[in-house]
C-alpha positions as YAML, in Angstrom:
chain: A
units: angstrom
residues:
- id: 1
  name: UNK
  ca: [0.00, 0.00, 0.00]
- id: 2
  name: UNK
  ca: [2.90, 1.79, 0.28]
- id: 3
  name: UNK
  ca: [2.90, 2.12, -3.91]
- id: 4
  name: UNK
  ca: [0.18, 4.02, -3.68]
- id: 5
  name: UNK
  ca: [2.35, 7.29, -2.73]
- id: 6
  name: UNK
  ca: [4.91, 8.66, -5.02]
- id: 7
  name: UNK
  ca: [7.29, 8.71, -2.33]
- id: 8
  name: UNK
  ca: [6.56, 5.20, -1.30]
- id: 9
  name: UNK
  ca: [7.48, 4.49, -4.92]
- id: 10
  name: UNK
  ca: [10.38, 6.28, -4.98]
- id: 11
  name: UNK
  ca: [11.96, 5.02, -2.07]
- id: 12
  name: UNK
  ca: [11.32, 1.24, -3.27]
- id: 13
  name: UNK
  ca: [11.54, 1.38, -7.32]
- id: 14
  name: UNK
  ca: [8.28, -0.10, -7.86]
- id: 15
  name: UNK
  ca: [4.86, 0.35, -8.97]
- id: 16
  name: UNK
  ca: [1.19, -1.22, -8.90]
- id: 17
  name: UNK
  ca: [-0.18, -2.35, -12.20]
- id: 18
  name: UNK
  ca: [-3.68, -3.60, -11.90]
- id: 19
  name: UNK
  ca: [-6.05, -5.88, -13.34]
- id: 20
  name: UNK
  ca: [-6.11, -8.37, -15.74]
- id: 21
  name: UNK
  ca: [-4.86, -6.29, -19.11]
- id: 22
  name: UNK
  ca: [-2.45, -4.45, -17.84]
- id: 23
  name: UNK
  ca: [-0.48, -6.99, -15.71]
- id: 24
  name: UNK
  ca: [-0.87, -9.40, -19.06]
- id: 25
  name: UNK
  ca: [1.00, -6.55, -21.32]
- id: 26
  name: UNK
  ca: [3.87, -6.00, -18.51]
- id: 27
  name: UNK
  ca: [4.71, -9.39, -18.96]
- id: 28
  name: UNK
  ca: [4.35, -9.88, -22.42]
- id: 29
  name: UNK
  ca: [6.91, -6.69, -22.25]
- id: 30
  name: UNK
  ca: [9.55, -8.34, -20.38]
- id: 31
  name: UNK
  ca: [9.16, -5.83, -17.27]
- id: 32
  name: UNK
  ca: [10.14, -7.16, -14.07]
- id: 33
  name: UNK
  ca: [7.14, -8.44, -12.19]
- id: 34
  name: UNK
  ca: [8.19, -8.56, -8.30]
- id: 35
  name: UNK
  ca: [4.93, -10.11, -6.54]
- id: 36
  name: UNK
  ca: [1.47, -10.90, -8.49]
- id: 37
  name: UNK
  ca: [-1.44, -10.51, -6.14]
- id: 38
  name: UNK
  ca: [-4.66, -12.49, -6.98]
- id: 39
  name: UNK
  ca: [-8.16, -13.64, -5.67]
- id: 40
  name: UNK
  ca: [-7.74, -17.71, -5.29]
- id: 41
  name: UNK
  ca: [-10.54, -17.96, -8.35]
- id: 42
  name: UNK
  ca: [-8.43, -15.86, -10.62]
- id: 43
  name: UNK
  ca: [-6.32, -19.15, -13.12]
- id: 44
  name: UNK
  ca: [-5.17, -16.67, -15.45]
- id: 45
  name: UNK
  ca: [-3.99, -13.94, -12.69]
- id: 46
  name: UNK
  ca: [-1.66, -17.08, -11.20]
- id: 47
  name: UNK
  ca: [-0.69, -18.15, -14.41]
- id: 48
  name: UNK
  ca: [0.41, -15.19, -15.68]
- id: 49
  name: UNK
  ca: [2.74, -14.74, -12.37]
- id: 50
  name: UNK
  ca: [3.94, -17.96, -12.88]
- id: 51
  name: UNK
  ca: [4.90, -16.78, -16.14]
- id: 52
  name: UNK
  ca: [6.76, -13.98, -15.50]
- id: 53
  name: UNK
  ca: [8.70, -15.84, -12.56]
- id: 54
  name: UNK
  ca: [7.01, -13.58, -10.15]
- id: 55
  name: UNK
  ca: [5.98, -14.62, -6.59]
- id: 56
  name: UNK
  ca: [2.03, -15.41, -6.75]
- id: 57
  name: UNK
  ca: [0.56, -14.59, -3.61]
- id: 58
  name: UNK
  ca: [-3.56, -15.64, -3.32]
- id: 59
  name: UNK
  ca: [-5.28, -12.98, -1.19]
- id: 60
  name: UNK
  ca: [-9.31, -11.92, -0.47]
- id: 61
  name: UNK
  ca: [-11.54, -10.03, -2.45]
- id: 62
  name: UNK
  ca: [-11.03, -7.80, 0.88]
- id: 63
  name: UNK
  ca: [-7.40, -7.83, 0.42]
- id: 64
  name: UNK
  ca: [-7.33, -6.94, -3.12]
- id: 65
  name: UNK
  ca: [-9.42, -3.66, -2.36]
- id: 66
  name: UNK
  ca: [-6.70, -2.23, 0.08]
- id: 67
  name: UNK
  ca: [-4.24, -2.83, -2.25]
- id: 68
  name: UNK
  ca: [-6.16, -1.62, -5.66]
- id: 69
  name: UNK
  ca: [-6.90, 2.16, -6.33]
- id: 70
  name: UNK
  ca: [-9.98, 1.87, -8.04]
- id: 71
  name: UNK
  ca: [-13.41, 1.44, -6.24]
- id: 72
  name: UNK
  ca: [-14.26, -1.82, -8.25]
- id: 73
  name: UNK
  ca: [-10.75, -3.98, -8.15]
- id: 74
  name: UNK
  ca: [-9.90, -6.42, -10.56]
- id: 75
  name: UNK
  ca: [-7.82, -9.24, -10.14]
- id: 76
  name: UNK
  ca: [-4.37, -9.71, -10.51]
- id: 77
  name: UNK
  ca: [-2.30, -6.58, -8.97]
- id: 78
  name: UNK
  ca: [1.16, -6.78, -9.68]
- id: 79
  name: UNK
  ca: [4.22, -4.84, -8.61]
- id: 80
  name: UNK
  ca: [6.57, -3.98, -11.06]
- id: 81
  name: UNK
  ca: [10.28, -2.45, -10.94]
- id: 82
  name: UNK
  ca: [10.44, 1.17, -12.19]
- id: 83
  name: UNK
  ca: [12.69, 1.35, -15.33]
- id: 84
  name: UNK
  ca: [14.82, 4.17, -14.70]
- id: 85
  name: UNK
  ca: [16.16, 4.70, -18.29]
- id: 86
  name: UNK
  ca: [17.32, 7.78, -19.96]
- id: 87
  name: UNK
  ca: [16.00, 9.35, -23.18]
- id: 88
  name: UNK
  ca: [18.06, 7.88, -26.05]
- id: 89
  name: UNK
  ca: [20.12, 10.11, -27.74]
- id: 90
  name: UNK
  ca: [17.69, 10.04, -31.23]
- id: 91
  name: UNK
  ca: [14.13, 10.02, -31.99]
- id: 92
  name: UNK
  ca: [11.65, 12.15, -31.07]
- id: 93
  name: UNK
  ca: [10.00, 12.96, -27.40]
- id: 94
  name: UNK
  ca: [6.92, 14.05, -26.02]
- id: 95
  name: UNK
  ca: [7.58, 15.93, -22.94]
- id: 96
  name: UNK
  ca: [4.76, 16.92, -20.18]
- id: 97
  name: UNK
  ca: [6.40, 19.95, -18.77]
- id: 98
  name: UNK
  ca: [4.10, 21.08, -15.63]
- id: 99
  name: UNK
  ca: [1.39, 18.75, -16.71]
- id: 100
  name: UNK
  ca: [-0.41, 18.14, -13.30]
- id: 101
  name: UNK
  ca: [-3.26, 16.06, -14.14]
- id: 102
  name: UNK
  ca: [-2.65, 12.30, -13.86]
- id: 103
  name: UNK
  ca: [-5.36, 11.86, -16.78]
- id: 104
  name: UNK
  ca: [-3.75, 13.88, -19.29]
- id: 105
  name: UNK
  ca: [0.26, 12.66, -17.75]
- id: 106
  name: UNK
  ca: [-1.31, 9.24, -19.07]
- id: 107
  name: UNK
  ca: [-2.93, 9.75, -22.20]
- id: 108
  name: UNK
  ca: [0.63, 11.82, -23.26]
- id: 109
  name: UNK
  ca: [2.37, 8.52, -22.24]
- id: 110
  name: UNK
  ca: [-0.49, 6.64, -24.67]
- id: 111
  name: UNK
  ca: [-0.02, 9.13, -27.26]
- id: 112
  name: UNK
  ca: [3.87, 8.80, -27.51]
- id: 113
  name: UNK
  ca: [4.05, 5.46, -27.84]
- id: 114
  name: UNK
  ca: [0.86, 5.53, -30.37]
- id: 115
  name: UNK
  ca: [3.55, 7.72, -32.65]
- id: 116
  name: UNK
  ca: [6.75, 5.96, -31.48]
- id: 117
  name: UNK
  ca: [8.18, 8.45, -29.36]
- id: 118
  name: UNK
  ca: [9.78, 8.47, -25.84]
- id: 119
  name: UNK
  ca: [8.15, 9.92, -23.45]
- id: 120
  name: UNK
  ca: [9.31, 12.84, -21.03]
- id: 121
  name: UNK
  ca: [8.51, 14.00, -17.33]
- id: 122
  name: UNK
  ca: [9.54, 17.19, -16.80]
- id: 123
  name: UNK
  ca: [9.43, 19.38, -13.50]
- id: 124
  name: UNK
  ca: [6.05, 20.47, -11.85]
- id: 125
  name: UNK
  ca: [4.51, 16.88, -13.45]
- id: 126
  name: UNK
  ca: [2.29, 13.73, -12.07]
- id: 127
  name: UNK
  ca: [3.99, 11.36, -11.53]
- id: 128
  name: UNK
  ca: [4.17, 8.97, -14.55]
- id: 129
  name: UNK
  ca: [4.02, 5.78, -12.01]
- id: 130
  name: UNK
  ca: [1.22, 6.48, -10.48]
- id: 131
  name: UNK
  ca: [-1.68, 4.35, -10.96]
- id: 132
  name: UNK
  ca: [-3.75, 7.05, -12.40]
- id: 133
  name: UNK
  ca: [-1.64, 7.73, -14.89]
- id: 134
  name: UNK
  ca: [-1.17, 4.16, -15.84]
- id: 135
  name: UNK
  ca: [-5.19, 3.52, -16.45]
- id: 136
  name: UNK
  ca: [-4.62, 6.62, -18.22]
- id: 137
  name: UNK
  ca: [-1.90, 5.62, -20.28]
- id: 138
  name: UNK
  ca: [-3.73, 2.15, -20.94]
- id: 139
  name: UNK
  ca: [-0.38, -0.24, -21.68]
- id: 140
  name: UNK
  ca: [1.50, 2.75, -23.01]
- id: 141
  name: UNK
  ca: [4.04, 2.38, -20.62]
- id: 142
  name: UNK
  ca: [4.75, -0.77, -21.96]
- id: 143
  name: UNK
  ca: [5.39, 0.45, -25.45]
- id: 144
  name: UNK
  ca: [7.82, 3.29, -25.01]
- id: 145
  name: UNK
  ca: [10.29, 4.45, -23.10]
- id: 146
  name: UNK
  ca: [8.67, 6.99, -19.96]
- id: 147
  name: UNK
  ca: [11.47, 8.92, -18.72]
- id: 148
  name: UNK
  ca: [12.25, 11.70, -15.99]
- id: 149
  name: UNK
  ca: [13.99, 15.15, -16.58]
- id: 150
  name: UNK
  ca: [14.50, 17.91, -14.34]
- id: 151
  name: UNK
  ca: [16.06, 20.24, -17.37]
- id: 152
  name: UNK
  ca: [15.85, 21.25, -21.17]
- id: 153
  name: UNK
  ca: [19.41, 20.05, -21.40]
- id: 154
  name: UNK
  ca: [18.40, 16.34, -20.80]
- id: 155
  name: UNK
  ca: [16.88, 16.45, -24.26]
- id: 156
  name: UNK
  ca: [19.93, 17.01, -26.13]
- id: 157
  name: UNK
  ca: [20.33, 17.90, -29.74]
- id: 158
  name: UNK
  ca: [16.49, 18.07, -30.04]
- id: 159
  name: UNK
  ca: [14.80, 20.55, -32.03]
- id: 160
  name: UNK
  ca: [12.22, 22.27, -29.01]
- id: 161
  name: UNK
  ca: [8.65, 22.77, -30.13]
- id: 162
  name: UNK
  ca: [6.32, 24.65, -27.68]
- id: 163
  name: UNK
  ca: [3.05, 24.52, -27.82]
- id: 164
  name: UNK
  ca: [0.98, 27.86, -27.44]
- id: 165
  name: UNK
  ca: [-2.74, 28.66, -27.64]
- id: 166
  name: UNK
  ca: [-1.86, 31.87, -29.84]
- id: 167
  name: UNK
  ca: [0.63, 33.34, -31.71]
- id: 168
  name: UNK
  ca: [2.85, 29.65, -33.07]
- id: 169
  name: UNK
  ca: [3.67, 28.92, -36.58]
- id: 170
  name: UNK
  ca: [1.49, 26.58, -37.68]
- id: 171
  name: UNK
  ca: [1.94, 23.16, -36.45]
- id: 172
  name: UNK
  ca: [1.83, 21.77, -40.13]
- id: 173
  name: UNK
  ca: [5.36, 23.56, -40.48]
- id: 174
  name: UNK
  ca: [7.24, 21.90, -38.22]
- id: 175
  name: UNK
  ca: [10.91, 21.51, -37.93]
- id: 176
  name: UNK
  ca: [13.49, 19.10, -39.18]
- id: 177
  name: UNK
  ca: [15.12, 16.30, -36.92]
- id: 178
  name: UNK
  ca: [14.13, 15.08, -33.55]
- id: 179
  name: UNK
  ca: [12.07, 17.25, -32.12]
- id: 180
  name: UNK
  ca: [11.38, 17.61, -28.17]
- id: 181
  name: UNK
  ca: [7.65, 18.13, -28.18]
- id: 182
  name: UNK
  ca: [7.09, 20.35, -25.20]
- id: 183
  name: UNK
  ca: [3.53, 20.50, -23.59]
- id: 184
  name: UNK
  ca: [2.64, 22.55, -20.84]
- id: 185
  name: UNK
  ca: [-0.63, 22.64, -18.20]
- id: 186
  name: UNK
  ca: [-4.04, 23.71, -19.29]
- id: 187
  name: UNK
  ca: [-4.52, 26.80, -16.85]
- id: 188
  name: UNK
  ca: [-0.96, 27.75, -16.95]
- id: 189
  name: UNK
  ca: [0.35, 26.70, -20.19]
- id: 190
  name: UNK
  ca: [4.41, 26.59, -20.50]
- id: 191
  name: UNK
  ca: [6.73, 28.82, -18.72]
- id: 192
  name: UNK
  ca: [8.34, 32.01, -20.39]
- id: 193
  name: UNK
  ca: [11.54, 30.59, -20.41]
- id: 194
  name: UNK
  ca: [10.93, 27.43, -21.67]
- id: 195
  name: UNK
  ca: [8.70, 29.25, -24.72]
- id: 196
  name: UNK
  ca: [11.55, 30.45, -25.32]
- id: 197
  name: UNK
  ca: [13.81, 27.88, -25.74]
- id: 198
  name: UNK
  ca: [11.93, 26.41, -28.56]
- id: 199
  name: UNK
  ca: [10.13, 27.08, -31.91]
- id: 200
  name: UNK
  ca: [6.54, 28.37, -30.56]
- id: 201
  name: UNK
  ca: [3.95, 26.37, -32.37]
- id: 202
  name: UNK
  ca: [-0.21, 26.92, -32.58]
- id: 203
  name: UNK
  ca: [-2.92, 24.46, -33.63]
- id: 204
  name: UNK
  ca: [-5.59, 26.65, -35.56]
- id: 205
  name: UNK
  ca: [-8.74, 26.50, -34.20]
- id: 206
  name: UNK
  ca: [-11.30, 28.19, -36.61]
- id: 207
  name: UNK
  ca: [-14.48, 27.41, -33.76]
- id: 208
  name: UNK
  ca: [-13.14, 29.88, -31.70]
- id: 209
  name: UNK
  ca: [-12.32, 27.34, -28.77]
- id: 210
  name: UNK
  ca: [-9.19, 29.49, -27.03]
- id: 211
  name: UNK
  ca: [-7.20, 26.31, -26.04]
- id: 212
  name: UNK
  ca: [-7.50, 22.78, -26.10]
- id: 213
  name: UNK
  ca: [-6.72, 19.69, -23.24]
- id: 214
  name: UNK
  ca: [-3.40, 19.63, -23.02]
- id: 215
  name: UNK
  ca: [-3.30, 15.76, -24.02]
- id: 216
  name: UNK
  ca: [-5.29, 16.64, -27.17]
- id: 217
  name: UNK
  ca: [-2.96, 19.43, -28.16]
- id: 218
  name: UNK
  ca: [-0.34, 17.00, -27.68]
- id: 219
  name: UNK
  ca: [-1.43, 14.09, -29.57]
- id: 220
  name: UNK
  ca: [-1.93, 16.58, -32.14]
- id: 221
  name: UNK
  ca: [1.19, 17.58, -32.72]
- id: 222
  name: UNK
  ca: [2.85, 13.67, -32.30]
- id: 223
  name: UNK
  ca: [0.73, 13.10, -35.04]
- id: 224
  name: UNK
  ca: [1.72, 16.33, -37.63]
- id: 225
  name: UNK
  ca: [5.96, 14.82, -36.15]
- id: 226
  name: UNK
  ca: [4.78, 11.09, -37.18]
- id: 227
  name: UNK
  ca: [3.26, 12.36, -40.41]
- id: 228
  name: UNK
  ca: [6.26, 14.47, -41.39]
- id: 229
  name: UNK
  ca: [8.77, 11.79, -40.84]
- id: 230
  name: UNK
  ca: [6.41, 9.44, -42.54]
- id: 231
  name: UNK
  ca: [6.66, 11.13, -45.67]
- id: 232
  name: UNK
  ca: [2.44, 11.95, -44.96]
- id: 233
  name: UNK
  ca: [1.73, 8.00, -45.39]
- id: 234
  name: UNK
  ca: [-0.38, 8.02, -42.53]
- id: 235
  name: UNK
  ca: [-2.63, 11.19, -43.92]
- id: 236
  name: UNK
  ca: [-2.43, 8.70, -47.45]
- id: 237
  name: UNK
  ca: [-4.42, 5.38, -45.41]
...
């Protein structure tokens, strides 16, 4: 129960991934599954632990609760070690910078490894581990590498992009090379100094709408990156 606080996750390199799905695609990744938690009914929950080499440890439907986040628990829980990988030194990234909301942390994490990206923490974000953002994410984790940074620096010869409600280049236009895809919070939006530090770009909005969710905007953009680099074969399908 610890794992359900950052700082108990911190301090132990480990996280909860729950029900049936998402402990089936950690395996199938290769992660490394510590302990599998299951209700004595659940086959597959066992087998799958005994798959992965993990300890298997039958508890209560009572049991399961205190250790699940969500209000209707599904069995298996699993705790899994925390890669702590850096970015690689190519390819592009999708970077939450001051993202707050574990939804949106998640579906950024979904959306990067959607376009084959790595994915980015930056300061002021949730907490990529948490088990929030891994519903949100919904096996994304498992398909791309989810890294930490506490600076611009850590992204290295990346082109910057910033994304800004008003006054971007067009997000069509975007810039050769990897490209560090910066998004910021909804209310807040990126700070000054990281603006700029990149090329400031705007997705028109001809409704009128003055901004969008910050995971939209996001996905938005990964997708205009993956369609440049694709030579527009995915606007062709």
């Amino acid at each position: 129960m610890k794992l359900h606080r950052r700082r108990g996750r911190r301090a132990a390199g480990l996280a909860l991934v729950e029900g049936p799905h998402g402990v089936a695609e950690a395996v199938d990744a290769a992660f490394s599954v510590v302990r599998v938690f299951h209700v004595p009914e659940d086959r597959a929950g066992r087998e799958v632990a005994v798959r992965s080499g993990a300890e298997a440890v039958a508890v209560t439907p009572a049991v399961l609760a205190r250790l699940s986040t969500t209000e209707t628990p599904q069995s298996p829980v699993a705790m899994v070690a925390v890669p702590r990988v850096p970015l690689p030194d190519t390819g592009d990234v999708l970077v939450a910078w001051g993202v707050g909301d574990p939804g949106n942390v998640g579906t950024l994490i979904r959306t990067a490894a959607a376009f084959a990206m790595s994915f980015a923490s930056g300061p002021g974000s949730a907490d990529p581990w948490s088990p929030k953002v891994l519903r949100a994410a919904a096996g994304g984790h498992f398909h791309t590498i989810v890294a930490e940074i506490a600076s611009l620096e850590e992204l290295g010869d990346r082109r910057l992009v910033a994304t800004v409600p008003v006054g971007g280049a067009a997000v069509s236009g975007l810039p050769d090379g990897p490209l560090g895809i910066l998004v910021g919070d909804e209310a807040a939006g990126l700070p000054d100094e990281v603006i700029a530090a990149g090329v400031r770009v705007t997705i028109p909005m001809p409704g009128g709408t003055e901004s969008l969710n910050a995971a939209v905007a996001g996905a938005i953009v990964a997708y205009e990156a993956s369609r440049r680099c694709a030579g527009g074969v995915i606007a062709d399908r």
